[in-house]
C-alpha positions in Angstrom: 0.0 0.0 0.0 2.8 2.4 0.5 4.2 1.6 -2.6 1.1 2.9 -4.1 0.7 6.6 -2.2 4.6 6.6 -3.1 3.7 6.2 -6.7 1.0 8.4 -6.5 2.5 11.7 -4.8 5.7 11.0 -7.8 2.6 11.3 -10.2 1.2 14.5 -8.5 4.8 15.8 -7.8 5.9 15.4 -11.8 1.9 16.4 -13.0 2.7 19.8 -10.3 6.1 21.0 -11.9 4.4 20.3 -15.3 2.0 22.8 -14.2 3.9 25.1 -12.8 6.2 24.9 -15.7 3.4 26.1 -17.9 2.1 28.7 -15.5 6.0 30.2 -15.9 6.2 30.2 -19.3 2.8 32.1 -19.5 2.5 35.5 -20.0 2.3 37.7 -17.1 -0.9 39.4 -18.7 -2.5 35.6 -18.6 -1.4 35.0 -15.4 -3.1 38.1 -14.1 -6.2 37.1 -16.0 -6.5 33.9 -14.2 -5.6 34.9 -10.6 -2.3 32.9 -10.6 1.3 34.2 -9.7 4.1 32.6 -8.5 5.3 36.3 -7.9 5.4 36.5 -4.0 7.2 39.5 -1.7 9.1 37.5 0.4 10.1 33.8 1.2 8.0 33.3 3.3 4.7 34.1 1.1 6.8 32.4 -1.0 6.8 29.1 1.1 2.9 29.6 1.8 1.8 29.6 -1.8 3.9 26.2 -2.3 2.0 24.7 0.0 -1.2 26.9 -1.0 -0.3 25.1 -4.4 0.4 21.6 -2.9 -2.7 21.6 -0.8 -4.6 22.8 -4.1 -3.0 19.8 -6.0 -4.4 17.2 -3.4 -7.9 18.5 -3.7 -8.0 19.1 -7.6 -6.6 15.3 -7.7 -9.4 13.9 -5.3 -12.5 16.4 -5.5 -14.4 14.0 -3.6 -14.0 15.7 0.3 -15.5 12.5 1.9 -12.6 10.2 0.5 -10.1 13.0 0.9 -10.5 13.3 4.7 -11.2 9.3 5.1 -8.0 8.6 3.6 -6.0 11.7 6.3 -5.9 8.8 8.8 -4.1 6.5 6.8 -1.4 8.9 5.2 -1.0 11.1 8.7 0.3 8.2 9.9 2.6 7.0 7.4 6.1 8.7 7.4 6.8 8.0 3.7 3.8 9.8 2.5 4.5 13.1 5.0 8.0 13.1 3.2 6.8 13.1 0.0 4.2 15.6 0.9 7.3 17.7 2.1 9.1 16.6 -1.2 5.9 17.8 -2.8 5.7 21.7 -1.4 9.3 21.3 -1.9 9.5 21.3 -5.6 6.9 24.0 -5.7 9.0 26.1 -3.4 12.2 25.5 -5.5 10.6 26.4 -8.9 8.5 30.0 -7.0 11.8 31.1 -5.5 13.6 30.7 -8.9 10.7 32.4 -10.6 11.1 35.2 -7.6 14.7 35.1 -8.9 15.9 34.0 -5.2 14.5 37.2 -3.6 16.9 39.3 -4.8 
């Protein structure tokens, strides 16, 4: 079974950077249009829209709330899924902070 979330957070995690990917090579313009940024002031808004984006990425992938929060118990538990969660907001991180050029 762990094999399986494992598999499954890779899949979100490569099907996230393809979408942030996109989102970067948007225009600004379009960006604006849509509500979505990965422009952020500081770090730390920074590090709360990756997990803004992860949390966003977990309930686009399983719309259905009552299976969502069933399945909480399972994964809150299970320290290979909480790392690739953190692997997860991770990668978002990594790609907003290079689209924020580092903060600098």
């Amino acid at each position: 079974m762990a094999k399986q979330y494992t598999l499954i957070s890779t899949a979100l995690a490569a099907l996230a950077i393809a979408g942030l990917i996109v989102l970067l090579n948007s225009s600004p313009a379009s960006a604006q249009n849509d509500g979505l940024s990965l422009i952020t002031d500081t770090p730390d808004e920074g590090y709360a829209l990756a997990v803004s984006l992860a949390r966003r990425g977990v309930s686009t992938t399983q719309p259905d709330r009552e299976v969502l929060f069933s399945l909480r118990d399972e994964y809150s538990m299970d320290a290979a899924q909480l790392i690739a969660s953190s692997q997860v907001i991770a990668i978002h991180f990594a790609t907003i902070a290079q689209a924020n050029d580092h903060w600098r």
